[in-house]
Structure formats: structure tokens, C-alpha cells
C-alpha positions as CSV (number, residue, x, y, z in Angstrom):
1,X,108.2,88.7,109.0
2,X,105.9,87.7,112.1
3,X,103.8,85.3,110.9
4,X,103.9,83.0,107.3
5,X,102.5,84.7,104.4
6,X,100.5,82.5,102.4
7,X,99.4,84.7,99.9
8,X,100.1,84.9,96.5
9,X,103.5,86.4,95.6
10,X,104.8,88.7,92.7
11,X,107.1,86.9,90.2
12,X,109.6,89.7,88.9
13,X,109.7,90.1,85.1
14,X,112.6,92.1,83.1
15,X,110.0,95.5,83.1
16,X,109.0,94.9,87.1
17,X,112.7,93.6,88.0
18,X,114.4,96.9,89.8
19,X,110.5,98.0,91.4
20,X,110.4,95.1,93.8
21,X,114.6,95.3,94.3
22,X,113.7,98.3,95.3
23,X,110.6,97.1,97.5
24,X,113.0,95.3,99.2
25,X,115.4,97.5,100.3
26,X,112.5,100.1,101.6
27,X,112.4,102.3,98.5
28,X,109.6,102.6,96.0
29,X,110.6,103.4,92.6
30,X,108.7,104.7,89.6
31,X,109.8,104.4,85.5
32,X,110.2,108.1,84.6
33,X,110.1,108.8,80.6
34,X,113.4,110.5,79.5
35,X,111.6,112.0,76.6
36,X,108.1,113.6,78.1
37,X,109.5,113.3,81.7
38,X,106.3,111.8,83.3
39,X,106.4,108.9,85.5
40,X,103.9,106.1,84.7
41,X,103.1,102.8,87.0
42,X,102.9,99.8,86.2
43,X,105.9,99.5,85.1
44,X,106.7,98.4,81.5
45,X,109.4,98.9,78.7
46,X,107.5,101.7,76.9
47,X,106.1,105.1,78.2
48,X,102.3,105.0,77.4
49,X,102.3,108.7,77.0
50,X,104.8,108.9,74.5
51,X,106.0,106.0,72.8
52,X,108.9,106.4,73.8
53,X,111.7,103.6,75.0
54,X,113.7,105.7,77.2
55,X,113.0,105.1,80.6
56,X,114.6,105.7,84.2
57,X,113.6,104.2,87.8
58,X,113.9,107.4,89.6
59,X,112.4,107.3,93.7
60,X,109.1,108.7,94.4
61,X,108.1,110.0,97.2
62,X,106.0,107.6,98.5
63,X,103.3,110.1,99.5
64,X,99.8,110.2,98.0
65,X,96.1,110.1,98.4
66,X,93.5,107.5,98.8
67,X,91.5,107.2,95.9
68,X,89.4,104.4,96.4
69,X,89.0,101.4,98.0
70,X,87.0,98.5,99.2
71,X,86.8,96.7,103.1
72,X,87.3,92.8,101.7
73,X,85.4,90.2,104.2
74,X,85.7,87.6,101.9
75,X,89.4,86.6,101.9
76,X,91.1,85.1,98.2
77,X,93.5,81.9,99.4
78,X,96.1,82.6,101.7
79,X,94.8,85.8,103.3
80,X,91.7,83.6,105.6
81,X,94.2,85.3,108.2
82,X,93.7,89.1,107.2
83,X,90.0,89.5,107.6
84,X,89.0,92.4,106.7
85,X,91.6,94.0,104.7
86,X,91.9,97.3,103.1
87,X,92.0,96.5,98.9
88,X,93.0,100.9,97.5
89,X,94.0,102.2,95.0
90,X,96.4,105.3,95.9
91,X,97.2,107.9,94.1
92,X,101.1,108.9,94.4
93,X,102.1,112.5,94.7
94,X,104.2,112.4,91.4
95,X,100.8,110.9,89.4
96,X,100.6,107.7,88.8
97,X,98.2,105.1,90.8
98,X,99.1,102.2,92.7
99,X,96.6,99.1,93.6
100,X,97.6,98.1,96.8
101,X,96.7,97.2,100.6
102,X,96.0,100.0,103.5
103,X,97.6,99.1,106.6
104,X,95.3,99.6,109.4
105,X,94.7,98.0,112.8
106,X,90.6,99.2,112.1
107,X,89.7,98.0,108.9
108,X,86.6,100.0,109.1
109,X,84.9,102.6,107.1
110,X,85.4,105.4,109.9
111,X,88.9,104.7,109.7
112,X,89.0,105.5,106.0
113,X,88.5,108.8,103.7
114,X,88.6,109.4,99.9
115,X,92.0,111.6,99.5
116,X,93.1,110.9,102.7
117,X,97.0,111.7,102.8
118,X,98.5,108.5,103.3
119,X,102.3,107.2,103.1
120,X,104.4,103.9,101.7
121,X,105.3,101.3,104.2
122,X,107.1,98.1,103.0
123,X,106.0,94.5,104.2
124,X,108.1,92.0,104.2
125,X,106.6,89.1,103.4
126,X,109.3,86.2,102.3
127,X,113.3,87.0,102.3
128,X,113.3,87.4,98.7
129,X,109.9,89.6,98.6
130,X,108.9,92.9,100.3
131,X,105.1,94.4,99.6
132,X,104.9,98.0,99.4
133,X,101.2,98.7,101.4
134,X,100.4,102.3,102.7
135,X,99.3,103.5,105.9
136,X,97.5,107.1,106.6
137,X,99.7,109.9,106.9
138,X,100.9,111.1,110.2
């Protein structure tokens, strides 16, 4: 934590609880279904292929693709810092897609590919909360 992060933070709920515990210690965990055995993001106390109740945090792999994104210019409060920044959604090796940020010190189109391999990083933003952001793939 270099600098104070002034952006808005996540507030844990029962469902989301063990995904940013995880977050924080450098892991990024997915509900699996116990039943159809598909993972599923965001997280929440019923698989929405199934039905079913029975879930599992199991880690993923934290690999996946870029599947789309957008260059922000125009900051929302607390990011007037972060200009431009990288607003993706990824999609994770094991399925499911992730809205998040793409680390990158060249915000820039050229720097930037649909299904471009990229990998989790963890941010750690406050003591109590970690982002998990992704960076392209060595």
C-alpha cells in the first residue's frame, strides 16, 4: 500500500465473505457446485446452473483471457489519481468472468488484445481489503 486508496471499497456479505479472505491472503477463490461441479462467479448461496445449495470455495487458477474492456479517462470519485485505467472483464480459465481492473503501466490500446492471456495479481488497498486486478501473462 504506496499511496491512499480513496476508492470505493467492497463490504463483505455472508455469500462474498471467504472470496475477499481469500483476496487478502493472495488466493482467488471460486464457489464450485457440489452437485453439477461447475464453478460460477459472483459468488452467491445458490448455483445458478442447478439450483442447487451445495457449494464449495475451491482455488482457481487465476489464469484467463481478456474478454473485453474499456480505457476509462473519466475517473468515478476516488480514482482522479488512476487516469486512464483499464475497466475488463476477464474470463478465468475454469469459466466463469470476473469484472475487474488490468494492471498496466500503458493504459493504451496497443497495450491491450481481446483473449490476451493474462494472470491474477492482488492489490492491497486498506489492511482489511486486497483487490484482485490482472496483469498480461508473462
Amino acid at each position: 500500500m504506496t499511496e491512499a486508496y480513496r476508492g470505493a471499497l467492497p463490504v463483505p456479505t455472508p455469500e462474498t465473505k471467504p472470496y475477499w479472505d481469500a483476496a487478502r491472503e493472495g488466493r482467488l477463490l471460486l464457489p464450485w457446485c457440489e452437485d453439477c461441479g461447475r464453478p460460477h462467479f459472483h459468488p452467491r448461496a445458490i448455483c445458478p446452473h442447478c439450483g442447487s445449495g451445495r457449494l464449495a470455495w475451491r482455488e482457481a487458477s487465476g489464469r484467463g483471457r481478456l474478454h473485453t474492456y474499456v480505457i476509462n479517462h473519466k475517473p468515478a470519485r476516488g480514482f482522479e489519481d488512476r487516469v486512464p485505467y483499464v475497466i475488463a472483464v476477464v474470463e478465468l480459465e475454469e469459466g466463469p468472468r470476473l469484472l475487474t481492473n488490468i494492471d498496466l503501466a500503458d493504459s493504451t490500446p496497443e497495450a491491450l488484445r481481446i483473449d490476451m492471456p493474462v494472470v491474477v495479481g492482488f492489490r492491497a488497498v486498506t489492511p482489511q481489503v486486497t483487490l484482485p486486478v490482472f496483469r498480461p501473462a508473462p
